[in-house]
C-alpha positions as CSV (number, residue, x, y, z in Angstrom):
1,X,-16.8,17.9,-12.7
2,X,-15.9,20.7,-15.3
3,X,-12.0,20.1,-15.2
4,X,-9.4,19.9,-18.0
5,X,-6.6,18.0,-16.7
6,X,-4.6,17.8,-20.2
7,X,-6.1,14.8,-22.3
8,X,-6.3,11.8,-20.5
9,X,-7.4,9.0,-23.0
10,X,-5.3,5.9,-22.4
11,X,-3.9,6.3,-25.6
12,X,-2.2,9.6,-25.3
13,X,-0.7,8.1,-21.6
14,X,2.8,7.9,-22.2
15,X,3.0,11.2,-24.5
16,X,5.1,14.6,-23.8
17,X,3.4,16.2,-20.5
18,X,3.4,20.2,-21.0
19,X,3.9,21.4,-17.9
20,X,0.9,24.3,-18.3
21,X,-1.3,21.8,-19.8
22,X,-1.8,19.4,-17.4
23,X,-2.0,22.3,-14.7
24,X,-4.8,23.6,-17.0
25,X,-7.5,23.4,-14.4
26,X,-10.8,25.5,-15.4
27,X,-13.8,25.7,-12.8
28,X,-17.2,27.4,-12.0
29,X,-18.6,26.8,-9.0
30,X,-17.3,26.0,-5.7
31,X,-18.1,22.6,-5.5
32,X,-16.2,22.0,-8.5
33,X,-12.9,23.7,-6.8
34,X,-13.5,21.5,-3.5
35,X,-12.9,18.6,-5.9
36,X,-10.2,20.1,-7.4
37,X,-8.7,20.8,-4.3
38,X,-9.2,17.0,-3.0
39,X,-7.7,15.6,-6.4
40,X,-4.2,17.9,-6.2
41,X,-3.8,17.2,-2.0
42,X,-4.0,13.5,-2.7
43,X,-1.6,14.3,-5.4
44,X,0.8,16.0,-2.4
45,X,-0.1,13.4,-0.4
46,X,1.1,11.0,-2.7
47,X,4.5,12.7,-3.7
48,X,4.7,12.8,0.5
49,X,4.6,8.8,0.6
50,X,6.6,8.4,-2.2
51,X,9.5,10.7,-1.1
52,X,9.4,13.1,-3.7
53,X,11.4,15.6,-4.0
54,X,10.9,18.4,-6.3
55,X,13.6,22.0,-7.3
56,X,12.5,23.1,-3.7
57,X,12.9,20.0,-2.1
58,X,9.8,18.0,-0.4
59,X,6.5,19.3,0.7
60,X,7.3,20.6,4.0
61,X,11.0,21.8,2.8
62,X,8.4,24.2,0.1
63,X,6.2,25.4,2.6
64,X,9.1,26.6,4.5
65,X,10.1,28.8,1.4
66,X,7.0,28.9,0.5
67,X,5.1,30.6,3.3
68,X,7.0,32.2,5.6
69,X,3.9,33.3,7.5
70,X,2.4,29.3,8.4
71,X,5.1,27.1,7.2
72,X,5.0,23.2,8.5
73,X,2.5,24.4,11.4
74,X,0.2,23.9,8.4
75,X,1.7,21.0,6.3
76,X,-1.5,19.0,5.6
77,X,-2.5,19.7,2.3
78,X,-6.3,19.3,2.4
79,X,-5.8,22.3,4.4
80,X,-3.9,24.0,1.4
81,X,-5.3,26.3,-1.0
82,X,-5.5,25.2,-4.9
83,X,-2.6,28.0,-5.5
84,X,0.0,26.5,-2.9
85,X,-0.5,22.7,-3.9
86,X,-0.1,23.6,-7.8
87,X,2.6,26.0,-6.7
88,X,4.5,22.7,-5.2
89,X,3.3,20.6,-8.4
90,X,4.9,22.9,-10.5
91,X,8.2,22.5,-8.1
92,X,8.7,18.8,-10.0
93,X,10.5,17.8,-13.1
94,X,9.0,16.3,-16.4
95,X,9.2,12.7,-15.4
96,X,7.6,13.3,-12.1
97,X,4.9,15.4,-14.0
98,X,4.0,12.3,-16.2
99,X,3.9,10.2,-12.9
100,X,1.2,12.5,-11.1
101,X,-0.4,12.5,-14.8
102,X,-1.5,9.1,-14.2
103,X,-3.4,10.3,-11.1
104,X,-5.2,12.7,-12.6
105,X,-6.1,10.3,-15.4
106,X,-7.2,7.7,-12.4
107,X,-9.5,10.7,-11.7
108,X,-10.6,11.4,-15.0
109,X,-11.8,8.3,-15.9
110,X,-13.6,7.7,-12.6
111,X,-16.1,10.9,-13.3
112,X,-16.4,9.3,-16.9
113,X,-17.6,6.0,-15.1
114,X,-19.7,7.7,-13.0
115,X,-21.4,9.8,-16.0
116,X,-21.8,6.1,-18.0
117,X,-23.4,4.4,-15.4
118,X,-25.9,7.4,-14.9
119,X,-26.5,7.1,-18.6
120,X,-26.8,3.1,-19.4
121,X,-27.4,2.2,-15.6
122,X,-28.6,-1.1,-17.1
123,X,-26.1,-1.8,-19.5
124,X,-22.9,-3.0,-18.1
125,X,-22.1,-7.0,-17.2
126,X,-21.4,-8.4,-13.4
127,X,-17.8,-8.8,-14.7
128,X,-18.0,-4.9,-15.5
129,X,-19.5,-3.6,-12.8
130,X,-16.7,-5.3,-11.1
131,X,-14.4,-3.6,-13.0
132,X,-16.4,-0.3,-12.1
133,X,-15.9,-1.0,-8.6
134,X,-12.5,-1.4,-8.7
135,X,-12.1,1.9,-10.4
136,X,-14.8,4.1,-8.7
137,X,-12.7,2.9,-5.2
138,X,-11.4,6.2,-3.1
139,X,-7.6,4.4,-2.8
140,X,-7.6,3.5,-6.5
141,X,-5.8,6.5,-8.0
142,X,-3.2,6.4,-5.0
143,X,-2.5,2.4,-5.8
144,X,-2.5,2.1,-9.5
145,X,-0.9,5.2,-10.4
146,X,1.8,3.7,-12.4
147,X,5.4,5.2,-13.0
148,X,4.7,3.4,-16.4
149,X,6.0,6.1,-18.3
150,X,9.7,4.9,-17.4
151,X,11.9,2.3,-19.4
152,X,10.6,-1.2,-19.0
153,X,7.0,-0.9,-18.2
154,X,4.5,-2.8,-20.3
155,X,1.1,-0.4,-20.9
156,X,-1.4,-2.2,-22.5
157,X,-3.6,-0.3,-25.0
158,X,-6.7,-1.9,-23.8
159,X,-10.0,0.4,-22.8
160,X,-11.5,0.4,-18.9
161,X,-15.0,-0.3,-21.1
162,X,-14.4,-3.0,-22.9
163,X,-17.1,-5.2,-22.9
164,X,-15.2,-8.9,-22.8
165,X,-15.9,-11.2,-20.1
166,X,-12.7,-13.0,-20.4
167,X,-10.6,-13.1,-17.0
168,X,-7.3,-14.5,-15.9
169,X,-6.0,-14.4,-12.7
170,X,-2.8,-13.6,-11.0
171,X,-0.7,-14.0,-8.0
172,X,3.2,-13.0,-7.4
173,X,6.0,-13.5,-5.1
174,X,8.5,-10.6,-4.7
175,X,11.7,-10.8,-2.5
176,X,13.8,-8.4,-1.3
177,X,16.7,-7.2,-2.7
178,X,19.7,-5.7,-1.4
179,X,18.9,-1.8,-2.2
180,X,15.7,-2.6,-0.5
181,X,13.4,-2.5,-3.8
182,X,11.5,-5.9,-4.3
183,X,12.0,-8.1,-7.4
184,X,9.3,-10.7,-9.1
185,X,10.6,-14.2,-8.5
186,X,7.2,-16.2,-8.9
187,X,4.3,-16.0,-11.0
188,X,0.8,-17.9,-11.3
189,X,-1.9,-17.1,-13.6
190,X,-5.4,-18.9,-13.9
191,X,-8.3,-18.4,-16.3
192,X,-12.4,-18.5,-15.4
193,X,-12.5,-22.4,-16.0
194,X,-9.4,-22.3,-13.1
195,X,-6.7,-23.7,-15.6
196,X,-3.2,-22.7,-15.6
197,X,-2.1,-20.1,-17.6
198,X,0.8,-19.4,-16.7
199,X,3.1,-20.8,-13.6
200,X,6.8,-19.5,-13.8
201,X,10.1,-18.9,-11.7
202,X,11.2,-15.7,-12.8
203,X,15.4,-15.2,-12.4
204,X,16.3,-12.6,-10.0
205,X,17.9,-9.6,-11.9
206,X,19.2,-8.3,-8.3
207,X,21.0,-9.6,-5.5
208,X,18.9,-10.8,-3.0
209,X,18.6,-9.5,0.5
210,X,15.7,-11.8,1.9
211,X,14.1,-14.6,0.2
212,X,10.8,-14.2,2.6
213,X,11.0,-18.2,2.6
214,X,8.7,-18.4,5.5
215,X,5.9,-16.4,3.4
216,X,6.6,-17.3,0.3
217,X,8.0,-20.4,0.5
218,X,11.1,-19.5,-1.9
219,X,14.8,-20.6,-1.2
220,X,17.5,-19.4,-3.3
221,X,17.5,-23.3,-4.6
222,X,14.2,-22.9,-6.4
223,X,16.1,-20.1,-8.7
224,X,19.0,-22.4,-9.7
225,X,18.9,-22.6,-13.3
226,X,16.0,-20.5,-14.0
227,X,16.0,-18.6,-17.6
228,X,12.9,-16.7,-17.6
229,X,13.1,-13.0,-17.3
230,X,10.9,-10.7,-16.3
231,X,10.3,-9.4,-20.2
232,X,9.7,-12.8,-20.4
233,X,6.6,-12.6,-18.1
234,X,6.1,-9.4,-19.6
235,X,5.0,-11.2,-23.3
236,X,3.3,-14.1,-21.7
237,X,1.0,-11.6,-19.8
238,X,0.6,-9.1,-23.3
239,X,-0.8,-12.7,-25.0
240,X,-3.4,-13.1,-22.0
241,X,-4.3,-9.6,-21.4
242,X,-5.3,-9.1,-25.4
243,X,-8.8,-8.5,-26.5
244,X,-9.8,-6.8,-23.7
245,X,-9.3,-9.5,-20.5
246,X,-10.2,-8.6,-17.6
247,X,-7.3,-9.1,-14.6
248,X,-8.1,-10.1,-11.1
249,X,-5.9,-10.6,-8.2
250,X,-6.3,-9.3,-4.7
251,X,-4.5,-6.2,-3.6
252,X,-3.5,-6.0,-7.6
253,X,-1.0,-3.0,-7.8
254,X,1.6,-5.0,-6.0
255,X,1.4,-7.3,-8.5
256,X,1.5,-5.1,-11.3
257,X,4.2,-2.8,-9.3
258,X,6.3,-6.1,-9.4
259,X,5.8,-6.9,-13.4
260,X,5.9,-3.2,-14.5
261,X,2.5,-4.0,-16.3
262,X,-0.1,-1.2,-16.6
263,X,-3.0,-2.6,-17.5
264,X,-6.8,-0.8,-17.7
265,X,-9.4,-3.6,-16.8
266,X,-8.4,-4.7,-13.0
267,X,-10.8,-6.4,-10.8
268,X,-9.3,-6.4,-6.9
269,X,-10.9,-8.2,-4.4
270,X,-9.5,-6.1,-1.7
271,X,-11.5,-3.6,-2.8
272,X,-14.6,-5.7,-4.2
273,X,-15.4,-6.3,-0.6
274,X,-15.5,-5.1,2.4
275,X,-16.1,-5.4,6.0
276,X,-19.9,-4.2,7.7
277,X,-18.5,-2.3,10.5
278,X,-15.1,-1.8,9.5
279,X,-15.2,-0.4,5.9
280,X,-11.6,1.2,6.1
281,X,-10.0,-2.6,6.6
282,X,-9.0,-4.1,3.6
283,X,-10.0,-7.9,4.1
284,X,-7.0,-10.7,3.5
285,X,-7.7,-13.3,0.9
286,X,-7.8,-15.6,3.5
287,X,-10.5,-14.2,5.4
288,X,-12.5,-13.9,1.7
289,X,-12.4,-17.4,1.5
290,X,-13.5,-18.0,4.6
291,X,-16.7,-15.5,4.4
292,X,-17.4,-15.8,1.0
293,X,-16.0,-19.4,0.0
294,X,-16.2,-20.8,3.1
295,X,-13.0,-22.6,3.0
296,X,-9.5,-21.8,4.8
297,X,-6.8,-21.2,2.5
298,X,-3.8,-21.7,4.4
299,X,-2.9,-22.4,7.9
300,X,-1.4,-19.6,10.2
301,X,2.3,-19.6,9.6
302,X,2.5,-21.5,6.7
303,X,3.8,-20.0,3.4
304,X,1.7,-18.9,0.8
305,X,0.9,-21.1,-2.5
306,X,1.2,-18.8,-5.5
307,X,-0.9,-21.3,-7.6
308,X,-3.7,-21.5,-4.5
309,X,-3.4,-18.0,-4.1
310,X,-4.5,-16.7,-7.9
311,X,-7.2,-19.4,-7.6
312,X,-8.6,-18.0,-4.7
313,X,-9.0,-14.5,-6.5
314,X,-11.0,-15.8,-9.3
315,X,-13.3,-17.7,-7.2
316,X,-14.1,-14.5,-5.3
317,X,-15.0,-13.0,-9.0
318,X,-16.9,-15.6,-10.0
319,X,-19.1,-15.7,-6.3
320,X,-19.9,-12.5,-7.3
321,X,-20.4,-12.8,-10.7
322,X,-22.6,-16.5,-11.0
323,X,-24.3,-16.0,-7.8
324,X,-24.3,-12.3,-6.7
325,X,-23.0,-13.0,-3.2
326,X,-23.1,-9.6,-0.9
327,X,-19.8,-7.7,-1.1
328,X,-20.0,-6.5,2.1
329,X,-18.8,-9.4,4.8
330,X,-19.2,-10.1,8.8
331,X,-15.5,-9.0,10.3
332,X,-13.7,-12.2,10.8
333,X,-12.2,-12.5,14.5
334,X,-8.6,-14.0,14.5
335,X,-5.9,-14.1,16.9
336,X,-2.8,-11.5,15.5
337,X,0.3,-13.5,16.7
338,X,2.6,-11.3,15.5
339,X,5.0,-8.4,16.7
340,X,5.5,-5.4,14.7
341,X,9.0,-4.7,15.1
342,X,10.3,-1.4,12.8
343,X,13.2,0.8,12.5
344,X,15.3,-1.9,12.1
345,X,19.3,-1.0,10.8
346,X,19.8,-2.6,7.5
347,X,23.1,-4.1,8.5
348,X,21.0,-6.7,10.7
349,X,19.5,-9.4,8.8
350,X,16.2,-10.2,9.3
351,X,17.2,-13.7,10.7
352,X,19.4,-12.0,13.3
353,X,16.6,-10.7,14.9
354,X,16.4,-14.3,16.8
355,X,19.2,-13.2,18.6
356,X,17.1,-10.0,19.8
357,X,13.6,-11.4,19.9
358,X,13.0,-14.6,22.1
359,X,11.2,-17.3,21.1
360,X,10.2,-19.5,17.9
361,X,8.8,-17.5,15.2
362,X,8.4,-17.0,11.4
363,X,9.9,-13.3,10.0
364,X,8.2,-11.6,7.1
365,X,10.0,-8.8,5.8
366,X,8.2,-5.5,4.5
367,X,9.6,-3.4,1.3
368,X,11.7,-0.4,2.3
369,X,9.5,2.9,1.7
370,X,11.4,4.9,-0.5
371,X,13.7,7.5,1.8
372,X,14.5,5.2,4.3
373,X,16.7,3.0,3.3
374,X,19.2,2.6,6.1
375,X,15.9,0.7,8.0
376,X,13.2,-1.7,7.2
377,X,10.3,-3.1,9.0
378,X,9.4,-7.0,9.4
379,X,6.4,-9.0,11.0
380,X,7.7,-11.8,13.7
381,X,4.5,-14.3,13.7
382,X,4.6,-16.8,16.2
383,X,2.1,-19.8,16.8
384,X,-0.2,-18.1,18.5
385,X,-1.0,-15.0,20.7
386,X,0.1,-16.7,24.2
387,X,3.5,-17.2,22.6
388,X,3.8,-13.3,21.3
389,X,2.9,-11.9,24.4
390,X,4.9,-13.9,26.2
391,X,8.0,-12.8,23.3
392,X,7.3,-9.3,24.1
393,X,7.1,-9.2,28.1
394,X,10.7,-11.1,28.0
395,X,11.8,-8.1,26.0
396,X,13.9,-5.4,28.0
397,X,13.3,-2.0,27.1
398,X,11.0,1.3,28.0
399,X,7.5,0.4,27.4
400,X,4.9,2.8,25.7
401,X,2.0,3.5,24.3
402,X,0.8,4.3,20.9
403,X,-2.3,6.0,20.5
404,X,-4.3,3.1,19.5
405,X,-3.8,1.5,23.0
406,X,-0.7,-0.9,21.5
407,X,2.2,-1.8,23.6
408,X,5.7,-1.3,22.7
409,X,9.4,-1.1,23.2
410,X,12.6,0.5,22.5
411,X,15.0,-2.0,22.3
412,X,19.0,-2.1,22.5
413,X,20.8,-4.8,21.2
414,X,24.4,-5.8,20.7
415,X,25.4,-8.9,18.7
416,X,28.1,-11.3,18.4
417,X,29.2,-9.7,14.2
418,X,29.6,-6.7,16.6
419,X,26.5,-5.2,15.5
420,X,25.0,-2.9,17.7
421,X,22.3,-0.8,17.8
422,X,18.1,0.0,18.7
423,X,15.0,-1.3,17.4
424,X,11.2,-0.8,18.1
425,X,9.0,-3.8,18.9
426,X,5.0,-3.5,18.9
427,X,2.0,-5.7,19.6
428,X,-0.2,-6.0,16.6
429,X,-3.3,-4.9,19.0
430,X,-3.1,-4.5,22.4
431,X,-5.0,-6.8,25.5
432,X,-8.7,-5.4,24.7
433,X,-8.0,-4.9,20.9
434,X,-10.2,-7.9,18.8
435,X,-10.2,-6.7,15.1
436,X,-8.1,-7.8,12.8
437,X,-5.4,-6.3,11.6
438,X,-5.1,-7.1,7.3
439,X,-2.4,-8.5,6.1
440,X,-1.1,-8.0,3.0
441,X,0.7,-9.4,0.4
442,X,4.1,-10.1,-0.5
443,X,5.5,-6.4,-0.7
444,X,3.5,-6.0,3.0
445,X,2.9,-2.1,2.1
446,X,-1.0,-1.9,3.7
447,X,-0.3,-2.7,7.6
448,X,-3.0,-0.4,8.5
449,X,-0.8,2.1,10.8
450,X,1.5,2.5,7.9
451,X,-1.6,2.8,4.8
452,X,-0.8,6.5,4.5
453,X,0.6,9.7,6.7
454,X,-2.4,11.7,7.0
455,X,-4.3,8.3,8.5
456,X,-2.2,7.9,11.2
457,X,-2.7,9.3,14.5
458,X,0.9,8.9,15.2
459,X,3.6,7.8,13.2
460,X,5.8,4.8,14.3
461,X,9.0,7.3,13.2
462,X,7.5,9.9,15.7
463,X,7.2,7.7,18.9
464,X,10.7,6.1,18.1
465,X,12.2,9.5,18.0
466,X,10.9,10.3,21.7
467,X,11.8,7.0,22.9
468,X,15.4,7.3,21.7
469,X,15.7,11.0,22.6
470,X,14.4,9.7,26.0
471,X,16.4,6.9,26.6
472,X,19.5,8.7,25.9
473,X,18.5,11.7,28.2
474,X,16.4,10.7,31.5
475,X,19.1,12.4,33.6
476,X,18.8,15.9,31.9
477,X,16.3,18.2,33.0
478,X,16.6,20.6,29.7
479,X,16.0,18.0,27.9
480,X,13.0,16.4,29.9
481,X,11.2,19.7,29.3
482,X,11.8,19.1,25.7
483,X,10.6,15.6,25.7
484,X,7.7,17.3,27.2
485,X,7.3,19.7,24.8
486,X,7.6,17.1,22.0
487,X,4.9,15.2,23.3
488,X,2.6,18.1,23.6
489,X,3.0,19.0,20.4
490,X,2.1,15.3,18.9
491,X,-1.0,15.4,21.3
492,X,-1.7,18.7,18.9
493,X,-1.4,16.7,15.9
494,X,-2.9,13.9,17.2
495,X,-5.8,16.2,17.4
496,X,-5.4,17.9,13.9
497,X,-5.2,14.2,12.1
498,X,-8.7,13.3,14.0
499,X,-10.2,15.7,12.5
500,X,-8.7,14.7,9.0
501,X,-9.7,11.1,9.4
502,X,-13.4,12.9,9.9
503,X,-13.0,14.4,6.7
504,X,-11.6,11.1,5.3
505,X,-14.8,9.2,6.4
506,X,-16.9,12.1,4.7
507,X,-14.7,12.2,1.8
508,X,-15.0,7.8,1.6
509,X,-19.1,7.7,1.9
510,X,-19.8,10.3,-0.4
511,X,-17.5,8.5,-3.2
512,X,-19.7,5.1,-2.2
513,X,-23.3,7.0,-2.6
């Protein structure tokens, strides 16, 4: 790929970004544009997720100024030309440039690993090739793009080809703060032989919102006294990341998100395996240990162990390293006793939601996404699968159905603090539905309906918006024709994201080949 993205060595990183030069694309061929063209959508994409807004607002807000002739009808920006996506590029400030810098750097160093393994095919260690993997992976540039540029971060100046085989492992809690960003409260940190490295309370530098104690097993009584900051953490982890070390940890970025460490030589074992039949799942940790170390973990429901956790992640490493085991693994089968429940109002606590939902179950509480603050989104899991179902047919409220076949409801609720309001409840899978859905870590962000806008066949936003509109307006026959026409016109994009996730799937087996 013939392409001059500005210089992208990791030590130039955190340098001035010129505007013109990192827009300095040069081509020759039209292959070399399509990738272009794939590399600046997922950067649109990306600003999309992340709420971005640049001097003419976000992406669809530009194409309405932008184009008066298509608009939004054509807002997905595969579809885009090279000229409209740098045209919105262009739209964002200095700091956002050195943001979506880091992407194209992601990029950059993926051809380079792709020209050094056609090279010195022979050359590179298992612990390596891991790192390879990691890297060469189609989501990697979306998840460990970095804002590492701003105040606080920790880059290390270590190379993605180093050749040490030193590894430490990690694994984090994060809990919730009250302006719905997370904050590292627990860290754990193992090295190949599986001693502690590092095992540390971190002190909350935020008020707390949700401690998560269910999940992470955390009260606000295990922070009582605790001195060690996160720049604390920071240091520790320079020491063990030096010389070249090799970090492992599964589902990585959240971890690093959480201790504002960029850091070159990653191995994560949500991406060093993956499912026979179902490549596009990311597999837990817990069903890892089960196909690869054949052990369980944890039981279902109970919190995680930050210690048991990091452990975990370096024995998947060293199964593939010390005895080569396949990385791609039989889809495990488990019962999903959990309702999705989302657009919940901020004002409700996730513990008052056993005054909406009946029955006994655990809440886990997902990470705002940036732009929606006034709601969040939390997992009820309950003992088992009778006991969910049961939860949800007790509920009252209009039932529906997404376009995966899942049941849900629009529920009203009024409580006692005077409270009132609507919330969304959804089965995990509906009464046919037998794969599992992945959970993910701490910060949650990877529920497969929610992994990225262009994936989904229908947003959870979208159907909660007709639900409302309907509720509200049953008795309205202008209004029933716009229903109508709403619906119709999400069966149209229904259709146009198919398509896309066809294009995905190309996209996916031709960066495995």
């Amino acid at each position: 790929m013939v392409a001059t993205w500005g210089s992208v060595s990791d030590e130039s990183y955190d340098e001035e970004v010129d505007e013109t030069a990192f827009m300095a694309i040069e081509y020759s061929d039209m292959e070399e544009e399509d990738e272009i063209s794939e590399v600046l959508a997922e950067l649109v994409k990306l600003a999309q997720k992340r709420g971005l807004k640049g001097s003419k607002g976000r992406w669809k807000d530009f194409l309405r100024s932008y184009d008066k002739k298509f608009g939004v009808s054509l807002s997905d920006p595969s579809k885009r030309s090279i000229d409209v996506l740098l045209a919105f590029l262009k739209t964002f400030s200095q700091n956002d440039l050195k943001y979506t810098y880091k992407v194209f750097q992601c990029h950059s160093n993926q051809d380079a690993v792709e020209q050094l393994q056609k090279s010195f095919p022979d050359s590179e260690s298992a612990e390596q090739g891991l790192v390879y993997l990691t890297l060469e992976h189609p989501e990697y540039p979306r998840d460990y793009s970095f804002p590492s540029h701003e105040e606080g971060w920790l880059v290390t100046r270590r190379s993605y080809f180093d050749q040490s085989k030193a590894m430490v492992a990690i694994d984090c809690e994060m809990v919730l703060c009250q302006d719905g960003t997370e904050a590292l409260v627990r860290i754990c940190a193992v090295d190949r032989n599986l001693e502690v490295k590092l095992n540390e309370f971190v002190n909350r530098s935020k008020p707390i919102a949700d401690y998560r104690t269910e999940i992470t097993g955390i009260t606000a009584g295990d922070l009582d006294g605790v001195s060690c900051s996160l720049a604390d953490v920071q240091t520790s982890m320079k020491k063990l990341l030096s010389h070249g070390t090799i970090l492992i940890g599964h589902s990585l970025h959240n971890d690093l998100r959480a201790l504002k460490i960029d850091h070159a030589r990653v191995i994560d074992t949500s991406y060093a395996f993956k499912y026979q039949d179902e490549p596009y799942y990311k597999p837990s940790v817990s069903n890892l240990c089960k196909s690869v170390l054949r052990f369980k973990l944890r039981k279902m429901g109970s919190p995680h162990i930050c210690l048991d956790d990091a452990s975990a992640a370096m024995k998947l490493v060293l199964a593939k390293v010390e005895n080569g085991v396949d990385n791609i693994i039989p889809l495990v089968h488990e019962e999903v006793a959990a309702l999705l429940v989302h657009r919940i109002p901020v004002a409700v606590h996730s513990q008052e939601l056993h005054k909406v939902i009946p029955g006994e179950f655990t809440v886990a509480v997902k990470a705002n996404r940036k732009g929606q603050a006034d709601k969040y989104t939390a997992y009820v899991n309950f003992k088992n699968q009778h006991e969910a179902n049961e939860a949800f047919d007790k509920l009252e409220g209009n039932q529906e159905k997404d376009t995966w076949g899942r049941p849900q409801k629009l529920v009203s609720f009024h409580l006692d603090s005077g409270i009132s309001g609507s919330l969304c409840v959804r089965k995990m899978v509906d009464n046919t539905y037998s794969k599992e859905v992945t959970p993910m870590k701490r910060s949650f962000e990877e529920d497969k309906e929610t992994v990225e806008e262009s994936k989904k066949p229908r947003t959870d936003y979208q159907c909660t918006e007709i639900k409302e509109f309907s509720a509200g307006c049953n008795q309205c026959e202008t209004h029933s024709k716009e229903i109508e026409r709403l619906k119709k016109e999400l069966s149209h994009r229904d259709e146009e994201i198919s398509s896309l996730n066809r294009l995905i799937v190309n996209l996916v087996r031709k960066h495995a080949l």
